[in-house]
Backbone atoms as SQL, in Angstrom:
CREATE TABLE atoms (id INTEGER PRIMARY KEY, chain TEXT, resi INTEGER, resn TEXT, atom TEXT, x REAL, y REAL, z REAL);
INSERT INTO atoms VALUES
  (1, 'A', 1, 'UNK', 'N', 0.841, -1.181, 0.000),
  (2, 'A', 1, 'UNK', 'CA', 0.000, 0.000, 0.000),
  (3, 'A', 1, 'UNK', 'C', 0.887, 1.245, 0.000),
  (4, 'A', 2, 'UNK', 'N', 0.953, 2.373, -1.242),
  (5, 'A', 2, 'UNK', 'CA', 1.170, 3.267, -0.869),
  (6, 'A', 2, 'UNK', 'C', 1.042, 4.599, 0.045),
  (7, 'A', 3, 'UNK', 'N', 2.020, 4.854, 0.626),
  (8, 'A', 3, 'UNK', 'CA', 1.691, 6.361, 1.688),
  (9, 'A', 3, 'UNK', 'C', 1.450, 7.302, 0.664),
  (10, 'A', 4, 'UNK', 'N', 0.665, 7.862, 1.656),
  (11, 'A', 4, 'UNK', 'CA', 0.589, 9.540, 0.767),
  (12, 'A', 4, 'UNK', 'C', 1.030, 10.599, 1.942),
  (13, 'A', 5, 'UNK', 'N', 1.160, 11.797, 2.216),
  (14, 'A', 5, 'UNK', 'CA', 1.954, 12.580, 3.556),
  (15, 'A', 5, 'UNK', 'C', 1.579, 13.638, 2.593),
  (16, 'A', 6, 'UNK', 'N', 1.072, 15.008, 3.475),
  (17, 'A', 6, 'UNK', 'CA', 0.609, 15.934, 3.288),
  (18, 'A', 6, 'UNK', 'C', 1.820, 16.518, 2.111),
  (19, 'A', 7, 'UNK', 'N', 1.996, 17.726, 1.271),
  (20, 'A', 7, 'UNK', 'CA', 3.131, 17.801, 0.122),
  (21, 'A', 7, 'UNK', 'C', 3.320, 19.039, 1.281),
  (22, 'A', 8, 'UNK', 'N', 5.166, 18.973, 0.712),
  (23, 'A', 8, 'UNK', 'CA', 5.719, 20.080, 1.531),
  (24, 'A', 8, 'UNK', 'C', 6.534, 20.829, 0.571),
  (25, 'A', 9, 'UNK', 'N', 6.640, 21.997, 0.437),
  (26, 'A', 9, 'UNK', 'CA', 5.675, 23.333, 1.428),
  (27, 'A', 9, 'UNK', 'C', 4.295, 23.012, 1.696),
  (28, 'A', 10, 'UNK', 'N', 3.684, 23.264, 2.712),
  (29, 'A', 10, 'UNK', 'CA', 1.921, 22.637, 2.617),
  (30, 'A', 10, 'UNK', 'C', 1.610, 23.381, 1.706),
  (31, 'A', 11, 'UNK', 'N', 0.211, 23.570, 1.318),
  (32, 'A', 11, 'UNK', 'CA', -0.409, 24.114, 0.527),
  (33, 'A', 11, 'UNK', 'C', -1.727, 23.482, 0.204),
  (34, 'A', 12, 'UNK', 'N', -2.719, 24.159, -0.486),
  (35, 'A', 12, 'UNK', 'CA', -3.989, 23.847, -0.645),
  (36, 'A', 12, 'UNK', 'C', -4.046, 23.387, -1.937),
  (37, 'A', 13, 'UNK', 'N', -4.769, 22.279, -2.300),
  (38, 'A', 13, 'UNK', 'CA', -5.025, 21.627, -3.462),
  (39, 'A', 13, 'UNK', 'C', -6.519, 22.049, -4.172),
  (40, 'A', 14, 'UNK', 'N', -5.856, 22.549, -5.233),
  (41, 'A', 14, 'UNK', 'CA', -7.086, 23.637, -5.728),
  (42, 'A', 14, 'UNK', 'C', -8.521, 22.888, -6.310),
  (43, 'A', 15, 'UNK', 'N', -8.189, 22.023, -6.677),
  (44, 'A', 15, 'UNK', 'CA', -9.214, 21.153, -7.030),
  (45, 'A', 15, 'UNK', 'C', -9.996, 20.226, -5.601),
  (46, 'A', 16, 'UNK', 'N', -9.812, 20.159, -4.651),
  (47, 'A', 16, 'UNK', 'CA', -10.388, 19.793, -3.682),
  (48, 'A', 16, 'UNK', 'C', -10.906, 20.602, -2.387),
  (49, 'A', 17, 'UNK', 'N', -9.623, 22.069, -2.679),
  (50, 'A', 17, 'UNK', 'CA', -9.671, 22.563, -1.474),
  (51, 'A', 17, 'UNK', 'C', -9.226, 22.549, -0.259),
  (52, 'A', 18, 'UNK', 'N', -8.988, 21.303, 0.306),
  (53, 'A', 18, 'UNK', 'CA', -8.195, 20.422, 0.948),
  (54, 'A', 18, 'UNK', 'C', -6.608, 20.378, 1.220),
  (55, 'A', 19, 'UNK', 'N', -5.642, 19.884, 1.926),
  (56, 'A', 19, 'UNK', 'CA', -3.999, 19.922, 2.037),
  (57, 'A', 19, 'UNK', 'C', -3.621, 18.857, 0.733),
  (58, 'A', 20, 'UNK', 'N', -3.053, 19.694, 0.202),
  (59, 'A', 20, 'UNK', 'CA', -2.028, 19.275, -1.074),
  (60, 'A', 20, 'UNK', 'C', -1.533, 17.737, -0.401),
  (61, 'A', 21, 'UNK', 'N', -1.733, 16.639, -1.274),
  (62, 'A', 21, 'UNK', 'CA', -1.111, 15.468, -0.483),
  (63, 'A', 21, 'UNK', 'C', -0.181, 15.109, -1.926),
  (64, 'A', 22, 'UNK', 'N', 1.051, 14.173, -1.505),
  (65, 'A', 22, 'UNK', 'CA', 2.102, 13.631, -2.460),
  (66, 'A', 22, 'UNK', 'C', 2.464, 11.980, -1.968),
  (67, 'A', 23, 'UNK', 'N', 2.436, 11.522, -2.986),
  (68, 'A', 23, 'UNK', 'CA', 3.262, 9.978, -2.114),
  (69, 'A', 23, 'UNK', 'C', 4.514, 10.110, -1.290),
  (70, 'A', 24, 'UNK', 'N', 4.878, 9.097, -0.346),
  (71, 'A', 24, 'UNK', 'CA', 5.925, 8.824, 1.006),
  (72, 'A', 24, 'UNK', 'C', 6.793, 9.690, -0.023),
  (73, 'A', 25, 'UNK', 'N', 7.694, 8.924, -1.145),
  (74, 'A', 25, 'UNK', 'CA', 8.857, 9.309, -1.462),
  (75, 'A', 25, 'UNK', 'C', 8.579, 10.597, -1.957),
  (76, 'A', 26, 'UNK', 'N', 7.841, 11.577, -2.662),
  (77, 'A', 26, 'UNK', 'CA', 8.358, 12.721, -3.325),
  (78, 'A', 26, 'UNK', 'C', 7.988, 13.516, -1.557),
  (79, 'A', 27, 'UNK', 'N', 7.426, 13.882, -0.734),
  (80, 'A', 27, 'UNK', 'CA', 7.160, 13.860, 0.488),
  (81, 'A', 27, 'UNK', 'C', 8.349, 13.999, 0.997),
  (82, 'A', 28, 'UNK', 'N', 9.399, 13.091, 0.981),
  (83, 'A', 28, 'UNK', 'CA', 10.718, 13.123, 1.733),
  (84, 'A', 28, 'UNK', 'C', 11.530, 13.906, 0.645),
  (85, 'A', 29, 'UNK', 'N', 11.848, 13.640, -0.451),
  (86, 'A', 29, 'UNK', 'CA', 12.511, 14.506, -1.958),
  (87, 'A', 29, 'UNK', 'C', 11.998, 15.886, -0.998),
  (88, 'A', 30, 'UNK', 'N', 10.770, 16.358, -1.232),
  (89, 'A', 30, 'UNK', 'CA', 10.507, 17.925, -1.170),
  (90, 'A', 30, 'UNK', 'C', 11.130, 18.037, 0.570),
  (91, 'A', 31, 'UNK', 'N', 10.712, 17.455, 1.659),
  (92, 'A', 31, 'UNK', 'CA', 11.248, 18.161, 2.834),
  (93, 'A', 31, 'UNK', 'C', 13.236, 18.214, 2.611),
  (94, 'A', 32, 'UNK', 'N', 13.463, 17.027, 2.307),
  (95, 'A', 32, 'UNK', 'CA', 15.119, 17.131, 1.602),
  (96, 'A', 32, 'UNK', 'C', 15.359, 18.775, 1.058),
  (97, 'A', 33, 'UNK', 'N', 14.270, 19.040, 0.419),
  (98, 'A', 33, 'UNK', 'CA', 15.004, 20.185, -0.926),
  (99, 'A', 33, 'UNK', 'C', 15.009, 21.825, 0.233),
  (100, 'A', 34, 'UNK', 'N', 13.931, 21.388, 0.963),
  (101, 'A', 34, 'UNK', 'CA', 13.104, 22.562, 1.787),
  (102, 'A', 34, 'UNK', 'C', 14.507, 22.492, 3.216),
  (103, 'A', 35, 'UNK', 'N', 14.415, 21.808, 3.342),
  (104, 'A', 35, 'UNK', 'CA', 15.987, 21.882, 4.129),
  (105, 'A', 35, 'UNK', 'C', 17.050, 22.233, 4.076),
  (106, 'A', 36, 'UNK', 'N', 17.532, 21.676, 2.777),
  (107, 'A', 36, 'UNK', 'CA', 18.909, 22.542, 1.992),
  (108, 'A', 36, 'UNK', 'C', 18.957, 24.009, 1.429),
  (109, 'A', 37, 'UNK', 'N', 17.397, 24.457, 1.024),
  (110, 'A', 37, 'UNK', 'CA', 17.332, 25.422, 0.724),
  (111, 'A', 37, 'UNK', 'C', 17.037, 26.853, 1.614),
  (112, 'A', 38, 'UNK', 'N', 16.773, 26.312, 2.413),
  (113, 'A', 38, 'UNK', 'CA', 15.952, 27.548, 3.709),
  (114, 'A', 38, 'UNK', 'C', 17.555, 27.797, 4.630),
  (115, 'A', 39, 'UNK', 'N', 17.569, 28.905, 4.649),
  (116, 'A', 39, 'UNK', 'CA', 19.108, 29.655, 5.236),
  (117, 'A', 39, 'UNK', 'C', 18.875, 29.493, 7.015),
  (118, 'A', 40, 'UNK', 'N', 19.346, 29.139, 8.098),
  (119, 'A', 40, 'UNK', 'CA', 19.027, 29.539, 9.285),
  (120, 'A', 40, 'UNK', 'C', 18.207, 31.536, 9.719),
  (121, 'A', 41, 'UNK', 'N', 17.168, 31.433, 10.516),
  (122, 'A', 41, 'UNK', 'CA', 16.611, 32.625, 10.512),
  (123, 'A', 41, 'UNK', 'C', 15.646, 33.003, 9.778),
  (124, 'A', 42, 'UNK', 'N', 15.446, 31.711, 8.966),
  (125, 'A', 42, 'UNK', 'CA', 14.511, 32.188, 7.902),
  (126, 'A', 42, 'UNK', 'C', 13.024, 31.632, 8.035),
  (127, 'A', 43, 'UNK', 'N', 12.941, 31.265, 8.868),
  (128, 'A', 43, 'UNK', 'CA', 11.581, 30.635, 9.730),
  (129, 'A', 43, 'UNK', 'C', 11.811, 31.019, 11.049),
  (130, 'A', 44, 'UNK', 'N', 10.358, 32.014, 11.354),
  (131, 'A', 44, 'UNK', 'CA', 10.759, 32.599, 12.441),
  (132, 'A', 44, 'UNK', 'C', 10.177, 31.750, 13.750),
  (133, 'A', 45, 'UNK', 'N', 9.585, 30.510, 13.371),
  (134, 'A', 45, 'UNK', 'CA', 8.970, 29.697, 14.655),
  (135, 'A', 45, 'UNK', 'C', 10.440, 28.925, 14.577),
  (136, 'A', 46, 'UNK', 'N', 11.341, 28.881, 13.765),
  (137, 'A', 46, 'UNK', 'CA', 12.025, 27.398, 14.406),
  (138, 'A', 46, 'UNK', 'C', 13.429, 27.986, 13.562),
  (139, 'A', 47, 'UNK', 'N', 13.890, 28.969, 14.253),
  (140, 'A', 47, 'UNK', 'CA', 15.695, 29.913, 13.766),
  (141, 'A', 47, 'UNK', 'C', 16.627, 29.334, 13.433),
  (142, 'A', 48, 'UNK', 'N', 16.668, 28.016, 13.638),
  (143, 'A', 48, 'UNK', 'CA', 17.399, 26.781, 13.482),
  (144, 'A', 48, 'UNK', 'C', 17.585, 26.285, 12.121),
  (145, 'A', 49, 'UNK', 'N', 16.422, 25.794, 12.385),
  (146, 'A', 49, 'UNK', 'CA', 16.111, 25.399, 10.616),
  (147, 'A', 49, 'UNK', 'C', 16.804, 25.551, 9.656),
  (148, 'A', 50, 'UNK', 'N', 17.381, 24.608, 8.762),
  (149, 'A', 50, 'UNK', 'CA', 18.071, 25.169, 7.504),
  (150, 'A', 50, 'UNK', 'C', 19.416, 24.615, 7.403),
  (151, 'A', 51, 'UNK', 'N', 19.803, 24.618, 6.231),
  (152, 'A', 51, 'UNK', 'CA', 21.173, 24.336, 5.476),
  (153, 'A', 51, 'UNK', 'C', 21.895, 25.623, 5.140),
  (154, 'A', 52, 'UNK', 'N', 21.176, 26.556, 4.398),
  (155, 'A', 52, 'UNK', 'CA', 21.924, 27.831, 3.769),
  (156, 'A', 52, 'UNK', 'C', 22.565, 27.673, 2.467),
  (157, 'A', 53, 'UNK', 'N', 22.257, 26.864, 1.840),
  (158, 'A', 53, 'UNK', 'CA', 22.992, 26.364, 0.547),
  (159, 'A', 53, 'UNK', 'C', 23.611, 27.864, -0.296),
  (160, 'A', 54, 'UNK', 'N', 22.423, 28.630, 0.238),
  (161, 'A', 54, 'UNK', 'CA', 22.353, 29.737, -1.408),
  (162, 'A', 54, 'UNK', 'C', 23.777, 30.564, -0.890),
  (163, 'A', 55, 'UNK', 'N', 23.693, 30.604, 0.657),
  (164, 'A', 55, 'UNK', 'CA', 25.099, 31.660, 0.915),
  (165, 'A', 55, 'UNK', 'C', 26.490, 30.781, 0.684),
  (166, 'A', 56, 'UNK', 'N', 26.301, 29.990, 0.259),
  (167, 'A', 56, 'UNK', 'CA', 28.238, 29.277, -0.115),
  (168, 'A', 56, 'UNK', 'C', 28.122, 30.033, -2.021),
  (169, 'A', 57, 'UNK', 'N', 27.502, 29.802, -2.536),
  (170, 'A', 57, 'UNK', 'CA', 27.725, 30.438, -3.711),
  (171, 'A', 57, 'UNK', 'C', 28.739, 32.166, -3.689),
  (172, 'A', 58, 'UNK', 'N', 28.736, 32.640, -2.586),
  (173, 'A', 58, 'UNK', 'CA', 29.287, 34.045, -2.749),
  (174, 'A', 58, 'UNK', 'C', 30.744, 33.453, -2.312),
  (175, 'A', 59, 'UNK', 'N', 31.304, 32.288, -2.016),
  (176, 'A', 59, 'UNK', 'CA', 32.662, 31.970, -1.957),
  (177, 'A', 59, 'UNK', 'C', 33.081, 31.387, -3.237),
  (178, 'A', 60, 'UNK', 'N', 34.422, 31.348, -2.974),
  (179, 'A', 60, 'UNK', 'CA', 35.377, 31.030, -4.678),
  (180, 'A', 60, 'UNK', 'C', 35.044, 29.531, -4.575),
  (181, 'A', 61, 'UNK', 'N', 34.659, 28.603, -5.704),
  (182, 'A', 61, 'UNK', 'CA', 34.740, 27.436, -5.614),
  (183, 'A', 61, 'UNK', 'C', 35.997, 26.931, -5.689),
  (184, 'A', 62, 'UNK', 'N', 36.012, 25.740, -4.484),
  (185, 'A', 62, 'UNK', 'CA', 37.087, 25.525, -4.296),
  (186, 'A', 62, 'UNK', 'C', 37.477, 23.466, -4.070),
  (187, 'A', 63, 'UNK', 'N', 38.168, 22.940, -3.999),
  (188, 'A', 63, 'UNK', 'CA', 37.722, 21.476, -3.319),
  (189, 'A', 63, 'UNK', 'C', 37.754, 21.795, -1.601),
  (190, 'A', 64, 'UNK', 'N', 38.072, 22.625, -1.110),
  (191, 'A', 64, 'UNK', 'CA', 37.791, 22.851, 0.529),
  (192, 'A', 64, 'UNK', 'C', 36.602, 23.364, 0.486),
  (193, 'A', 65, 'UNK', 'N', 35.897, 23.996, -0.489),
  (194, 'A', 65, 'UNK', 'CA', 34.459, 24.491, -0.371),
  (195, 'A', 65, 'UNK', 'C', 33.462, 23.581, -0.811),
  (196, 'A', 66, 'UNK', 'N', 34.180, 22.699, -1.670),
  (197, 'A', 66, 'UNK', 'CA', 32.803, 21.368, -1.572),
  (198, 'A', 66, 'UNK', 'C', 33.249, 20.223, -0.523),
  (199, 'A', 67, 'UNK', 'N', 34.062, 20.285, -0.252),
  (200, 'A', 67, 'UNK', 'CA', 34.059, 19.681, 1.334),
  (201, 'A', 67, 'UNK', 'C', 33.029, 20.058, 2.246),
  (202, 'A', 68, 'UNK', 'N', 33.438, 21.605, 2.504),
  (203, 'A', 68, 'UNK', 'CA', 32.638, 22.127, 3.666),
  (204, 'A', 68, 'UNK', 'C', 31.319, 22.063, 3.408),
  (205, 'A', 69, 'UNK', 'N', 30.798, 21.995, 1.899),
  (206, 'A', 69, 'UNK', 'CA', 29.124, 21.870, 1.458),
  (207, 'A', 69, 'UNK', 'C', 29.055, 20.550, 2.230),
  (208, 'A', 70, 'UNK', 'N', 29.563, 19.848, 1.438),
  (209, 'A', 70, 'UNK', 'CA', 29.547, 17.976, 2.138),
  (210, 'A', 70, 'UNK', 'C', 28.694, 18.108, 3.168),
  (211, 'A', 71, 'UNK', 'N', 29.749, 18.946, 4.332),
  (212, 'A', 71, 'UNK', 'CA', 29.484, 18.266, 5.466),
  (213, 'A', 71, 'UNK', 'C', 28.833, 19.262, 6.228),
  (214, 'A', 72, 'UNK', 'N', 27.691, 20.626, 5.570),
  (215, 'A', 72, 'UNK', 'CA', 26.521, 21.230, 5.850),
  (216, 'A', 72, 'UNK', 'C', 25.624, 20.630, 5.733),
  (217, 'A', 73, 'UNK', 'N', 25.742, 19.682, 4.247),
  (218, 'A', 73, 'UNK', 'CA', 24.801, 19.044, 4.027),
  (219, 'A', 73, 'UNK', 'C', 24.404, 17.827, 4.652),
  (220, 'A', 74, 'UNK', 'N', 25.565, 17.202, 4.771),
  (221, 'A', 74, 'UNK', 'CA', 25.476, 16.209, 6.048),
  (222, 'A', 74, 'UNK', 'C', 24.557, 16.519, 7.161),
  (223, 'A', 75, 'UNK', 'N', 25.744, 16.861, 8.234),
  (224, 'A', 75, 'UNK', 'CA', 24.968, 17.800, 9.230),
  (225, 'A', 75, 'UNK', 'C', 23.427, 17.999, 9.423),
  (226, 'A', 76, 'UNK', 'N', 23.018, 19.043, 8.106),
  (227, 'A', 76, 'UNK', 'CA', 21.857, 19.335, 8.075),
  (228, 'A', 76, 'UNK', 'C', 20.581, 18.239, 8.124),
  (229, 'A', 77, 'UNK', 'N', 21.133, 17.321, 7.233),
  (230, 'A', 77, 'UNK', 'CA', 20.078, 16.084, 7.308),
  (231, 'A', 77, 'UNK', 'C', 20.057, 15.789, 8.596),
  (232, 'A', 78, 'UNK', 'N', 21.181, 14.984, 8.904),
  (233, 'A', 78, 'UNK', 'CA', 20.741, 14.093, 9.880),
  (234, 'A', 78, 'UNK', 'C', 20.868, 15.007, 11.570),
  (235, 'A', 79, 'UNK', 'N', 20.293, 16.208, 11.145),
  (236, 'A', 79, 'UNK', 'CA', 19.758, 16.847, 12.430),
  (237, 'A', 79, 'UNK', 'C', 18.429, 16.875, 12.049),
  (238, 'A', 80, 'UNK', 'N', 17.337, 17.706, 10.924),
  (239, 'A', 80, 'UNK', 'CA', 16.357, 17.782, 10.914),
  (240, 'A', 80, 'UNK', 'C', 15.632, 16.083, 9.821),
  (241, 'A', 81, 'UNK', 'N', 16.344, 15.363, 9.097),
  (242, 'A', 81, 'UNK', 'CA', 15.659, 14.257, 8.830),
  (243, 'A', 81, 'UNK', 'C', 16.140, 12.990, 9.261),
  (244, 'A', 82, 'UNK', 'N', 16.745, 12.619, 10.200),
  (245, 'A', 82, 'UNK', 'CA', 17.141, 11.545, 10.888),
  (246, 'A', 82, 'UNK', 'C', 16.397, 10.522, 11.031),
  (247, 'A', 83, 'UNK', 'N', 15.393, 10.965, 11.249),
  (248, 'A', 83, 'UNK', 'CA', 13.891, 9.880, 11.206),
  (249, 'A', 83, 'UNK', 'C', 13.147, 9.571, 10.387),
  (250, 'A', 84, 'UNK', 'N', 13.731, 10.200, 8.949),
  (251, 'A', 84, 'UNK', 'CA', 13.196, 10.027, 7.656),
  (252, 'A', 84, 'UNK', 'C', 13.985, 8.848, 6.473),
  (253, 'A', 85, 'UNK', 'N', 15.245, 9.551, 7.042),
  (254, 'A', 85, 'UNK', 'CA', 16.332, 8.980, 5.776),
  (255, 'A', 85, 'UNK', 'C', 17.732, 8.640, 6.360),
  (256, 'A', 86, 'UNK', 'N', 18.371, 7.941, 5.553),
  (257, 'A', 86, 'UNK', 'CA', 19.720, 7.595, 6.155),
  (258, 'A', 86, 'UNK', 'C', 21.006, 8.069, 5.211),
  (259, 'A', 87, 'UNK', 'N', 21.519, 9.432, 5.132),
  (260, 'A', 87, 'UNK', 'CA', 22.112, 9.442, 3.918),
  (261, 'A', 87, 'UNK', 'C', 23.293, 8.609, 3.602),
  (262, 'A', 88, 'UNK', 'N', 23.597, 8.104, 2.542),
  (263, 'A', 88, 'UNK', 'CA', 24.400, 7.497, 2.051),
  (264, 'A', 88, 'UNK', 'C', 25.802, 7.808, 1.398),
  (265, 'A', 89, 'UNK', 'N', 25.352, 9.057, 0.384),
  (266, 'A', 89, 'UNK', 'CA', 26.856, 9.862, 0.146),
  (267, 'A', 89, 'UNK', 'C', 26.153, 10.917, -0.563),
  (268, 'A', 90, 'UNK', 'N', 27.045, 12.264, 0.156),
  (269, 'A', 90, 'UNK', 'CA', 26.689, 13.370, -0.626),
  (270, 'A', 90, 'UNK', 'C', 28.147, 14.359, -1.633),
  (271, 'A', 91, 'UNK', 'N', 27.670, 14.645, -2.597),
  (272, 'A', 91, 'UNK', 'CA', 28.857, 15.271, -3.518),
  (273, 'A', 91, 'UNK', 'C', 28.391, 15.913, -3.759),
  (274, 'A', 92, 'UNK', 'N', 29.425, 17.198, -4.073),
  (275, 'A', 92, 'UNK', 'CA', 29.178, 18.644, -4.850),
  (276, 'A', 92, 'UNK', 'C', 30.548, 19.109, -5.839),
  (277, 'A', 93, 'UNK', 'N', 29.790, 19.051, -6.558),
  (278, 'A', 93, 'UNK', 'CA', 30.373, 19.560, -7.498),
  (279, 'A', 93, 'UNK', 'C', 29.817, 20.898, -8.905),
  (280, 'A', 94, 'UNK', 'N', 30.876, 21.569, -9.563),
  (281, 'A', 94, 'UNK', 'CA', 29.882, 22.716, -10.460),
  (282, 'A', 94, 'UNK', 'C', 29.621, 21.535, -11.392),
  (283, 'A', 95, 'UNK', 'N', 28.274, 22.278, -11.719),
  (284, 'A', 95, 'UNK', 'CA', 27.656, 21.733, -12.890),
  (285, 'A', 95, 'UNK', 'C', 28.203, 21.303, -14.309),
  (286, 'A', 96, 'UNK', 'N', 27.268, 20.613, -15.072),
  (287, 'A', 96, 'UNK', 'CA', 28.167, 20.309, -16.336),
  (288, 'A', 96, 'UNK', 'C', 28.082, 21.413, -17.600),
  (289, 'A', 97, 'UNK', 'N', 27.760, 22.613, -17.244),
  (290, 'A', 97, 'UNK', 'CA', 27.751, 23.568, -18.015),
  (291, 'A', 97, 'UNK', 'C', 29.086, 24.623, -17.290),
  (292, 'A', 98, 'UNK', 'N', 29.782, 24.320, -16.663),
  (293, 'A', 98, 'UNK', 'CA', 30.759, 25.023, -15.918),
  (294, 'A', 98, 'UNK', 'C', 30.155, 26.230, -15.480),
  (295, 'A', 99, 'UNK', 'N', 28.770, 26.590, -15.500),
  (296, 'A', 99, 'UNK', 'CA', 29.029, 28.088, -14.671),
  (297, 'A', 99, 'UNK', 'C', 29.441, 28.059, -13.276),
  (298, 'A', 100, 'UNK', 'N', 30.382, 29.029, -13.067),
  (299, 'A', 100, 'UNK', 'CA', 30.461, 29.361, -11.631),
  (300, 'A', 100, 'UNK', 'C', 29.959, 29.527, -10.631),
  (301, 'A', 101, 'UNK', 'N', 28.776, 30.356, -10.755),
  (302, 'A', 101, 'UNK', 'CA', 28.333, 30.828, -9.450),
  (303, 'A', 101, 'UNK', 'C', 26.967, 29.350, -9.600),
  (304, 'A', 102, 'UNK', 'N', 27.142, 28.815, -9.762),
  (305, 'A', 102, 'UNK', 'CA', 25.939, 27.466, -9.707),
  (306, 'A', 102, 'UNK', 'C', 26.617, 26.432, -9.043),
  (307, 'A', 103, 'UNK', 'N', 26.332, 25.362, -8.253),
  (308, 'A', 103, 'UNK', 'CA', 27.088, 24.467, -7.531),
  (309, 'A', 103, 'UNK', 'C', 25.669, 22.972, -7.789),
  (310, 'A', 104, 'UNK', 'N', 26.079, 21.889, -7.948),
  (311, 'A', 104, 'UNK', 'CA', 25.439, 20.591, -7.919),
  (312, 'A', 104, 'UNK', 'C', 25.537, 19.855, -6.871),
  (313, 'A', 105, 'UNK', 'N', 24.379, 19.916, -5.905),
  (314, 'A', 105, 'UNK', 'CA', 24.477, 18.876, -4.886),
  (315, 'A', 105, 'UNK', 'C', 23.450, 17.799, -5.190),
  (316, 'A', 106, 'UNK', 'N', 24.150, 16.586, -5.077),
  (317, 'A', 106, 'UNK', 'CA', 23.762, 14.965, -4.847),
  (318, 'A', 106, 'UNK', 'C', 23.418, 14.557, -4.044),
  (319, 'A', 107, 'UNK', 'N', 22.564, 14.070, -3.596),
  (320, 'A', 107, 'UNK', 'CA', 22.572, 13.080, -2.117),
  (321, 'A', 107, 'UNK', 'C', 21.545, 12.409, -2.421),
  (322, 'A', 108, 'UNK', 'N', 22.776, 10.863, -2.271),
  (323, 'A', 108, 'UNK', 'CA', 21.898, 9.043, -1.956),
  (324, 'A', 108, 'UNK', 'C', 21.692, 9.051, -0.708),
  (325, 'A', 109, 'UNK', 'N', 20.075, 8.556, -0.300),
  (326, 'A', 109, 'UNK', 'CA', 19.721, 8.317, 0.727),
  (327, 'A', 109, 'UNK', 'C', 19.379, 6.913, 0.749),
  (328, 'A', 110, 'UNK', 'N', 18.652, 6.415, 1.965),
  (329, 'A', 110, 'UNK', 'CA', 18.011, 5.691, 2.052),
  (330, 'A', 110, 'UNK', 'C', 16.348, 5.727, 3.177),
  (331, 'A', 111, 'UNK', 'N', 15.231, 5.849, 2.393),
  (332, 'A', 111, 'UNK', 'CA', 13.898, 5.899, 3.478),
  (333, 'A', 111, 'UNK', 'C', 14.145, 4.880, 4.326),
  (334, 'A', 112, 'UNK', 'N', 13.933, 5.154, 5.808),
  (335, 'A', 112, 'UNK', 'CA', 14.020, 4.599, 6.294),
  (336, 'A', 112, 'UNK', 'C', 13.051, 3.518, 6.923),
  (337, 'A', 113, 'UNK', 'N', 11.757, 4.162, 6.458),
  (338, 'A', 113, 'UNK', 'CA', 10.383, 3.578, 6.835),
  (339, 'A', 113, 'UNK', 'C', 10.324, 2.468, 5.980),
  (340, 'A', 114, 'UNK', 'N', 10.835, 2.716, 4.127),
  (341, 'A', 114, 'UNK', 'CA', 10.189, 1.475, 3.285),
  (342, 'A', 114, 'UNK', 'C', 11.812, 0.819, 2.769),
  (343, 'A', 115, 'UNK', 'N', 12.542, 1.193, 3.454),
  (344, 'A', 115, 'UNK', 'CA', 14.109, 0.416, 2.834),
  (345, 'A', 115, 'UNK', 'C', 14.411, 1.141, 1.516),
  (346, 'A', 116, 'UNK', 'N', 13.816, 1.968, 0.973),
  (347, 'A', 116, 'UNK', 'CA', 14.015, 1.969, -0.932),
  (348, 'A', 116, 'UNK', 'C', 14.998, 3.287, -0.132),
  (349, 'A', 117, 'UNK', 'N', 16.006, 3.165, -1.875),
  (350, 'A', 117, 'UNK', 'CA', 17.042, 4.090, -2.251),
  (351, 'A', 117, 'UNK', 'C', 16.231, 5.410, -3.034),
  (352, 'A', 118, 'UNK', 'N', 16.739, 6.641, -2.525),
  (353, 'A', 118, 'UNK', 'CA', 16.433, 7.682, -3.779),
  (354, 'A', 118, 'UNK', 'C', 17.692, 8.513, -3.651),
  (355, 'A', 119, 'UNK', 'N', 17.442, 9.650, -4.554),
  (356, 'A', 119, 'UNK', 'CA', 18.580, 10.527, -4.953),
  (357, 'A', 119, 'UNK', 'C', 17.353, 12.006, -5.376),
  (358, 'A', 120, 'UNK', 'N', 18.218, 13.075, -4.440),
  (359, 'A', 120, 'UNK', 'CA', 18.180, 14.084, -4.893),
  (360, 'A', 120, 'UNK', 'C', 19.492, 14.930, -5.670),
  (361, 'A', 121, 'UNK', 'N', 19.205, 15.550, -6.530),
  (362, 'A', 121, 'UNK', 'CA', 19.989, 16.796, -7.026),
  (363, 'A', 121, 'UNK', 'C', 19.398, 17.658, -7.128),
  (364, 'A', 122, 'UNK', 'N', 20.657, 18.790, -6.580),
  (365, 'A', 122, 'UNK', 'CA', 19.597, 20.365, -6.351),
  (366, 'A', 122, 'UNK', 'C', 21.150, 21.020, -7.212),
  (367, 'A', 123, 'UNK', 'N', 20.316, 22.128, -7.680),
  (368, 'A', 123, 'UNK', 'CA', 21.547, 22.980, -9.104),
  (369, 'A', 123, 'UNK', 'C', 21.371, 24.270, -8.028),
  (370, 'A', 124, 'UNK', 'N', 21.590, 24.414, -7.222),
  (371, 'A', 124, 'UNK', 'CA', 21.836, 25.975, -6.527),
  (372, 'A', 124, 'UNK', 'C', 22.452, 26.899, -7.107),
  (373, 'A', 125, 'UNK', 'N', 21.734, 28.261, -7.401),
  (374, 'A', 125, 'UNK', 'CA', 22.261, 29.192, -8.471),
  (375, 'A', 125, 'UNK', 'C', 21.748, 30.303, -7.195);
């Protein structure tokens, strides 16, 4: 039987009226993306919150700067999704169009509720 889990960002589903719902896995994909993307401070119930992805772009890319992504991104998961996913390996690297100020983050997980593997990539510009 598939899960379904309210879709995150919430939101209202216009055709019902009702909370936007998504299956288990895109459910965990979107809180993944909503994590990496939201800067600390930027939710004012919970200051914590967040990865900050967008502020490493104003540093020189570097291999010590996709290190240090690594292990924000690390970090970041398995403080706010620990109970969701198990990550597996995360890489960053620039994109395959070489622009600069854009960075490619990867991350293999694993759900932890149904055993299955997924993969996000986020192109942060």
């Amino acid at each position: 039987m598939t899960r379904n889990d309210y879709a995150y960002p919430f939101r209202i589903d216009p055709a019902s009226g009702q909370a936007a719902q998504t299956n288990y896995p895109t459910h965990v994909d979107q809180m993944i993306r909503q994590t990496l993307l939201t800067a600390a401070g930027e939710r004012a119930d919970l200051p914590q919150f967040g990865c900050g992805l967008r502020k490493l772009l104003f540093a020189p890319h570097s291999s010590a700067m996709d290190s240090t992504t690594q292990l924000l991104v690390q970090q970041a998961l398995n403080r706010w999704l620990a109970d969701q996913i198990t990550v597996q390996k995360v890489s960053v690297s620039p994109p395959a169009t070489g622009e600069e100020e854009q960075v490619l983050v990867e991350i293999d997980y694993t759900l932890i509720e149904t055993q299955s593997k997924g993969q996000v990539a986020i192109l942060v510009s």
